[in-house]
C-alpha positions as a Markdown table, in Angstrom:
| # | Residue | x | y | z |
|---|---|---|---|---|
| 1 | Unk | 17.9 | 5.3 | 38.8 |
| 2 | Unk | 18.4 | 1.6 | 38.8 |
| 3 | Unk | 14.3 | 1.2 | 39.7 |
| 4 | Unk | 13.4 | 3.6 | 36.7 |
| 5 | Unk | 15.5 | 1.8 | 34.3 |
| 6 | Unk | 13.7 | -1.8 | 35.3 |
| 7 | Unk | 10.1 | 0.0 | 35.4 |
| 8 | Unk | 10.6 | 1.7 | 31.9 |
| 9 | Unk | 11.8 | -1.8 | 30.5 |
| 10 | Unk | 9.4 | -3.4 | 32.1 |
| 11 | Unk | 7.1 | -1.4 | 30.5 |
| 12 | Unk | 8.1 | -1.7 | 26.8 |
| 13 | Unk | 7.8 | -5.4 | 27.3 |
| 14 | Unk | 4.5 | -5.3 | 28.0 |
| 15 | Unk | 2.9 | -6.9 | 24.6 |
| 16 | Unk | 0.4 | -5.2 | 22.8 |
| 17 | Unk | -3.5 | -5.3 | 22.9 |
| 18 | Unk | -5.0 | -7.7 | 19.8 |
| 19 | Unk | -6.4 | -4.7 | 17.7 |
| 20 | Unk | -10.4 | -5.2 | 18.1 |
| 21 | Unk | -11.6 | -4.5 | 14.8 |
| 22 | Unk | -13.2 | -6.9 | 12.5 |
| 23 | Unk | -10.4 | -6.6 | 9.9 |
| 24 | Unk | -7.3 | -5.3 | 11.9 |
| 25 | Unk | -4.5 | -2.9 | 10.8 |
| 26 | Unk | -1.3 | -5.0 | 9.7 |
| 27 | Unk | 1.6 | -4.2 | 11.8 |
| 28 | Unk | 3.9 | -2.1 | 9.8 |
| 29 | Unk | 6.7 | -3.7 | 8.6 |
| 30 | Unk | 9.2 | -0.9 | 9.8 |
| 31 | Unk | 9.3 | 2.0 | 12.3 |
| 32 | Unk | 7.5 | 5.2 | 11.4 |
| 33 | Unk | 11.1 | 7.2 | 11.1 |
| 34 | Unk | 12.6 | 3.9 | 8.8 |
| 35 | Unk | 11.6 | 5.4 | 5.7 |
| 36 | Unk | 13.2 | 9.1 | 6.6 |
| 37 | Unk | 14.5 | 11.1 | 4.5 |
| 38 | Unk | 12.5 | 9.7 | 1.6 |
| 39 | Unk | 9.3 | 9.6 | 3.6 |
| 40 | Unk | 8.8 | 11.8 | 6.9 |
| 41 | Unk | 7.7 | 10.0 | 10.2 |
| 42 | Unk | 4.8 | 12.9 | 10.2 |
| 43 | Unk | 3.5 | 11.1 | 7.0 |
| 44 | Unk | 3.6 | 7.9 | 7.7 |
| 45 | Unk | 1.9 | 8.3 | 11.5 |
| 46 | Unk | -1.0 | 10.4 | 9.4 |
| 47 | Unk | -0.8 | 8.0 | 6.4 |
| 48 | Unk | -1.2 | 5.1 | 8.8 |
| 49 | Unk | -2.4 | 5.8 | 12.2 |
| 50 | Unk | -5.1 | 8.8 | 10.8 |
| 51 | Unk | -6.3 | 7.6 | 7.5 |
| 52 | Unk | -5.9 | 3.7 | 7.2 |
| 53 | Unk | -6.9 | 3.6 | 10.6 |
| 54 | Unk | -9.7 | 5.9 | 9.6 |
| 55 | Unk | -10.9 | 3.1 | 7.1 |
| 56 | Unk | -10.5 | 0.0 | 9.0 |
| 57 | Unk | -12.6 | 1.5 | 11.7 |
| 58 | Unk | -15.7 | 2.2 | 9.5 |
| 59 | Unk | -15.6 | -1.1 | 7.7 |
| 60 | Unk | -16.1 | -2.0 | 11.2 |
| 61 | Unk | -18.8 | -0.3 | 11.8 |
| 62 | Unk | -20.6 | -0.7 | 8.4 |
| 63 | Unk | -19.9 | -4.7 | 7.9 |
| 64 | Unk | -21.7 | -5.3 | 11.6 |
| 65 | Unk | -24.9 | -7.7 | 11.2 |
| 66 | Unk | -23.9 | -8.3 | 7.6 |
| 67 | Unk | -22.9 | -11.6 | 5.6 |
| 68 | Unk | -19.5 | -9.3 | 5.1 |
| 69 | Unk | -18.4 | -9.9 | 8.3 |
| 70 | Unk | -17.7 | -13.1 | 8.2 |
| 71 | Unk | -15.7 | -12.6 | 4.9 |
| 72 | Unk | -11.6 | -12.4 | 4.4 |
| 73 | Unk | -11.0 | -8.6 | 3.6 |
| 74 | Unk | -10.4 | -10.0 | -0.3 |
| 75 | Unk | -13.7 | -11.2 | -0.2 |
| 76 | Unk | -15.5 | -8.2 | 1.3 |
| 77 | Unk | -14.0 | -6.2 | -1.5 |
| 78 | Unk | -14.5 | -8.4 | -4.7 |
| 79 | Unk | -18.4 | -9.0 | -3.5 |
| 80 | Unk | -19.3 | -5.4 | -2.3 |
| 81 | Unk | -17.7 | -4.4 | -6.3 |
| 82 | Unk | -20.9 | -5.1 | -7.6 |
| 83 | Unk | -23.2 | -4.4 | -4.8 |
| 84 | Unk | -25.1 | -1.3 | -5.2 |
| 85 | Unk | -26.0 | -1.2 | -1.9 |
| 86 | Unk | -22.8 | -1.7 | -0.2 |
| 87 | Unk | -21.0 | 1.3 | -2.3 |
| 88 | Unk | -19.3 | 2.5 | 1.7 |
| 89 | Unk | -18.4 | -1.0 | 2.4 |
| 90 | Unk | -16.3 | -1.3 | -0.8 |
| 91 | Unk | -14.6 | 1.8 | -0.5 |
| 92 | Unk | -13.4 | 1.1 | 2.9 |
| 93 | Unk | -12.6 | -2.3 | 2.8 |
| 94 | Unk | -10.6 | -1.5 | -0.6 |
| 95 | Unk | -8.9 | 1.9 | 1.1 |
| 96 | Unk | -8.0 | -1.2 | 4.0 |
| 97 | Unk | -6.7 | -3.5 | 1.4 |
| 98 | Unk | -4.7 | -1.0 | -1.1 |
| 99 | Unk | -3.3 | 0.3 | 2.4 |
| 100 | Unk | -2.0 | -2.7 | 3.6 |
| 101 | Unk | -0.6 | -3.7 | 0.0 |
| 102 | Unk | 1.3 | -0.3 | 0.0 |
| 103 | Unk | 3.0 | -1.1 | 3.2 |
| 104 | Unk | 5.2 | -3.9 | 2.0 |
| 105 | Unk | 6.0 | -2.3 | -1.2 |
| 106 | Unk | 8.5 | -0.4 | 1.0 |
| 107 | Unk | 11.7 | -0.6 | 2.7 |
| 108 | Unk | 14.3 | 1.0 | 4.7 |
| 109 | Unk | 17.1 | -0.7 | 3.2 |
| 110 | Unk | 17.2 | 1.5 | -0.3 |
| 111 | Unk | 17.9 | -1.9 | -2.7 |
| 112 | Unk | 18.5 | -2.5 | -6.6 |
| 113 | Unk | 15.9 | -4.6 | -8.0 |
| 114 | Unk | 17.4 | -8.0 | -9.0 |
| 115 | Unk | 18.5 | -8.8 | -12.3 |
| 116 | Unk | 16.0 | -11.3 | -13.3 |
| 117 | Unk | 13.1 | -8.8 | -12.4 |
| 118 | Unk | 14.9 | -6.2 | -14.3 |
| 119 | Unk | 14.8 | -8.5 | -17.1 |
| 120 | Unk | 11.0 | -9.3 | -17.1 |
| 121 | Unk | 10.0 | -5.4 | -17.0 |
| 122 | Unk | 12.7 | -4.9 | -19.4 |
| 123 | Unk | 10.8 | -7.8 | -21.9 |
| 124 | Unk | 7.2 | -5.9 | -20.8 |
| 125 | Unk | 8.0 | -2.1 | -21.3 |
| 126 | Unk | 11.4 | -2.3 | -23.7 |
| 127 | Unk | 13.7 | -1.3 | -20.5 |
| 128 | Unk | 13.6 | -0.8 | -16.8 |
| 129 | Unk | 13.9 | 2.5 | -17.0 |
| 130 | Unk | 11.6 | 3.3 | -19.5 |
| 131 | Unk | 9.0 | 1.0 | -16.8 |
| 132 | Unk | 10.1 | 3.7 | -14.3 |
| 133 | Unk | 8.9 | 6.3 | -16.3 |
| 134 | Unk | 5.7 | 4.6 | -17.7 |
| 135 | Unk | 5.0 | 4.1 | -13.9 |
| 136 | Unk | 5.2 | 8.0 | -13.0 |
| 137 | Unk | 3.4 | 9.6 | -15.8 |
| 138 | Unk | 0.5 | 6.6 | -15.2 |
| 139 | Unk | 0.7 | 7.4 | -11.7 |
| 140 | Unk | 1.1 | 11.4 | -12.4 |
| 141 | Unk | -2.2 | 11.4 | -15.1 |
| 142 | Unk | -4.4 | 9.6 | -12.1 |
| 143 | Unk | -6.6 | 12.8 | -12.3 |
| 144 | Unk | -7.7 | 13.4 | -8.3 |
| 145 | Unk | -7.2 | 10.4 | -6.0 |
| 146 | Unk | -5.8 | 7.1 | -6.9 |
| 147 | Unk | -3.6 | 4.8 | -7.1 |
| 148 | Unk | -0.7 | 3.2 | -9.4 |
| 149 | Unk | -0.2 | -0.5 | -10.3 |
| 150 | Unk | 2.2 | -3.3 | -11.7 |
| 151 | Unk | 0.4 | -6.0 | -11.9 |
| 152 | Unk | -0.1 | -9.6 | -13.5 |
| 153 | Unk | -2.0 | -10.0 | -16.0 |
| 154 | Unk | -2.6 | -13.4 | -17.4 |
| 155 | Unk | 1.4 | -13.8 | -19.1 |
| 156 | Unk | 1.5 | -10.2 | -19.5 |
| 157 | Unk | 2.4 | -7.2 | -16.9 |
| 158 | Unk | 0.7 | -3.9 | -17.2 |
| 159 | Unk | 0.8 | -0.8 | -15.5 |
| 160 | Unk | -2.9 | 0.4 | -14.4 |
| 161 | Unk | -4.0 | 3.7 | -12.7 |
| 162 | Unk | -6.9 | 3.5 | -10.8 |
| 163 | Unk | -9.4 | 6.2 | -9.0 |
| 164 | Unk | -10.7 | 6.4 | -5.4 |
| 165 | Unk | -10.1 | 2.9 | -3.7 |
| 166 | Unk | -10.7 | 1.0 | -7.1 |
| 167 | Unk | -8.2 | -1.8 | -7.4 |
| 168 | Unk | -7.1 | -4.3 | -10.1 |
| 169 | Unk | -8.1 | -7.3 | -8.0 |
| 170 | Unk | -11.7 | -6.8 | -8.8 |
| 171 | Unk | -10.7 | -7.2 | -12.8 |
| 172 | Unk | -9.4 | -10.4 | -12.1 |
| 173 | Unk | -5.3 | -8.9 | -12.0 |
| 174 | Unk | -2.7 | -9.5 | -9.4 |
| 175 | Unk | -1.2 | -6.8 | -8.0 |
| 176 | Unk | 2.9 | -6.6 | -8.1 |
| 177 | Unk | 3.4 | -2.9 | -6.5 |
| 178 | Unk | 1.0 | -0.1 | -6.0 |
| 179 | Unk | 1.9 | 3.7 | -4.8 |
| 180 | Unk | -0.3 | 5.4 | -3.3 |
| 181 | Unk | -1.1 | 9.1 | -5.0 |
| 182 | Unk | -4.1 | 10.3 | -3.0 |
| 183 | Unk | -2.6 | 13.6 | -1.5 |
| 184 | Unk | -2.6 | 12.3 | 1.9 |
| 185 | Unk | 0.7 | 10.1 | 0.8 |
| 186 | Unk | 2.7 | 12.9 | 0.0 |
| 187 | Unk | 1.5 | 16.4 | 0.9 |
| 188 | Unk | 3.0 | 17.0 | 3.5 |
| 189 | Unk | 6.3 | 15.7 | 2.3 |
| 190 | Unk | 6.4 | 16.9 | -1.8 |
| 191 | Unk | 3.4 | 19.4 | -1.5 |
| 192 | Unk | 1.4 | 19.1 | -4.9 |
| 193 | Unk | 4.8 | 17.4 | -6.2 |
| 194 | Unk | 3.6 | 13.8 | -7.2 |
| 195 | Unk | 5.5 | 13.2 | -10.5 |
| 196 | Unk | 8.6 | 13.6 | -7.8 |
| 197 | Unk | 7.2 | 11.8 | -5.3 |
| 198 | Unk | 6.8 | 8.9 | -7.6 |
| 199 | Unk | 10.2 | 9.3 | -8.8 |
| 200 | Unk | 11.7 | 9.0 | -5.1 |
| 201 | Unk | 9.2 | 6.3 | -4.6 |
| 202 | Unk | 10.6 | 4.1 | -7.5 |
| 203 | Unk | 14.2 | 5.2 | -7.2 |
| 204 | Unk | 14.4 | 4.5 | -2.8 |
| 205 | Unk | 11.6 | 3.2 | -1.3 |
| 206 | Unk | 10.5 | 0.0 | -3.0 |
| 207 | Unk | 11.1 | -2.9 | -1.6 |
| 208 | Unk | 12.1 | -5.2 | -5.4 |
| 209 | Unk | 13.0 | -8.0 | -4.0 |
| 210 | Unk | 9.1 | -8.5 | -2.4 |
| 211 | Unk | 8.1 | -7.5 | -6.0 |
| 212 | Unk | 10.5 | -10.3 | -7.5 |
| 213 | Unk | 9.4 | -12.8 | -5.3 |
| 214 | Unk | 5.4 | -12.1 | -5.9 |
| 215 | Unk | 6.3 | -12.5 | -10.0 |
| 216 | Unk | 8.2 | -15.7 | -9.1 |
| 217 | Unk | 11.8 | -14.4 | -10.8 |
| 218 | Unk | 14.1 | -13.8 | -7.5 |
C-alpha cells in the first residue's frame, strides 16, 4: 500500500507538457467542479476542453506559413477583422480570445461586487440592479450565437451584444465582463433557458472584484 501511495503521488507531481499550439489554451483559473452547482463540471470540460480547445487548434492550423503567426492573439484578431481573406482565422482566433476572457470573469467564491464598482454602474445605468437587468435582456435579445459585454468606452460604460465571435475590441472598446450565450455555455445545464442562465451568471459566478480592478475603482 505504502508503494501505491508513493507511485500515485509521484505521478501527480509530474508537471505538465507546454501545450504545443501556436496560441495555447490559458490554464483555467479553477477546477472544472469549482463552479458547481451554478455551472456543471460536464459543461465546463465540453465548454473548455471540446469547444475552446476546438478553436485554438484550428487557428493553429490556419495561421501556419502566415504573417499571423508571428502575432499576439490581440493582434491576430484586430488585423484578420478586416481581411477578407482571413474570414476563418478571425473567427477562431476571436472564439480563442472571447474564451479566454470568459474564464476569469468567474469564480468559485460567490462575492458581492465592491461598493465603488457598484457606484460607477449605478452612475452608467441609474442602479446596479437595473445594470443586471439591462445585461440579461441584452444578452437574452443576442438572436442565435453571441456574446454579452460591459465594456469601456472612452468615459462611458456600455453594454454591447455581439454575434458569432465578434468582439468589442475590434471597435476600439475594452472589455470589463463578457458571458458567453452560444448554446454550448449553458445547454446542457439551463436547456434553452438563457435569460436564467444570465441571471445565475450575474447573481453567483462573476468574479467583481476582477471587474473592479480592470475599471480601476477597487
Amino acid at each position: 500500500m505504502a508503494h501505491a501511495k508513493s507511485s500515485a503521488a509521484k505521478k501527480t507531481a509530474l508537471p505538465q507538457m507546454p501545450d504545443p499550439l501556436a496560441f495555447p489554451l490559458p490554464e483555467l483559473p479553477y477546477a472544472l467542479d469549482a463552479l458547481e452547482p451554478h455551472m456543471s463540471a460536464i459543461t465546463l470540460d465540453l465548454h473548455y476542453d471540446k469547444h475552446h480547445r476546438g478553436y485554438a487548434t484550428k487557428l493553429d492550423e490556419l495561421v501556419q506559413e502566415t504573417p499571423y503567426a508571428k502575432m499576439t492573439l490581440e493582434q491576430v484578431v484586430c488585423k484578420s477583422h478586416d481581411d477578407a481573406a482571413a474570414t476563418a482565422i478571425f473567427n477562431n482566433a476571436a472564439q480563442h480570445l472571447n474564451h479566454s476572457f470568459f474564464w476569469t470573469c468567474m469564480t468559485p467564491d460567490g462575492e458581492d461586487a465592491p461598493e465603488n464598482l457598484r457606484t460607477a454602474l449605478a452612475k452608467s445605468f441609474g442602479a446596479f440592479e437595473r445594470f443586471k437587468q439591462t445585461f440579461i435582456e441584452a444578452g437574452t435579445a443576442q438572436f442565435g450565437s453571441g456574446w454579452v459585454w460591459l465594456v469601456q468606452n472612452g468615459d462611458q460604460l456600455e453594454i454591447v451584444k455581439t454575434g458569432n465571435a465578434e468582439t468589442p475590441i475590434t471597435d476600439g472598446k475594452r472589455p470589463l465582463l463578457v458571458c458567453d450565450v452560444w448554446e454550448h455555455a449553458y445547454y446542457v445545464d439551463h436547456q434553452n433557458r438563457r435569460a436564467e442562465y444570465l441571471k445565475l451568471f450575474l447573481d453567483e459566478l462573476v468574479d467583481w472584484s476582477a471587474v473592479a480592478k480592470r475599471l480601476g475603482v477597487k
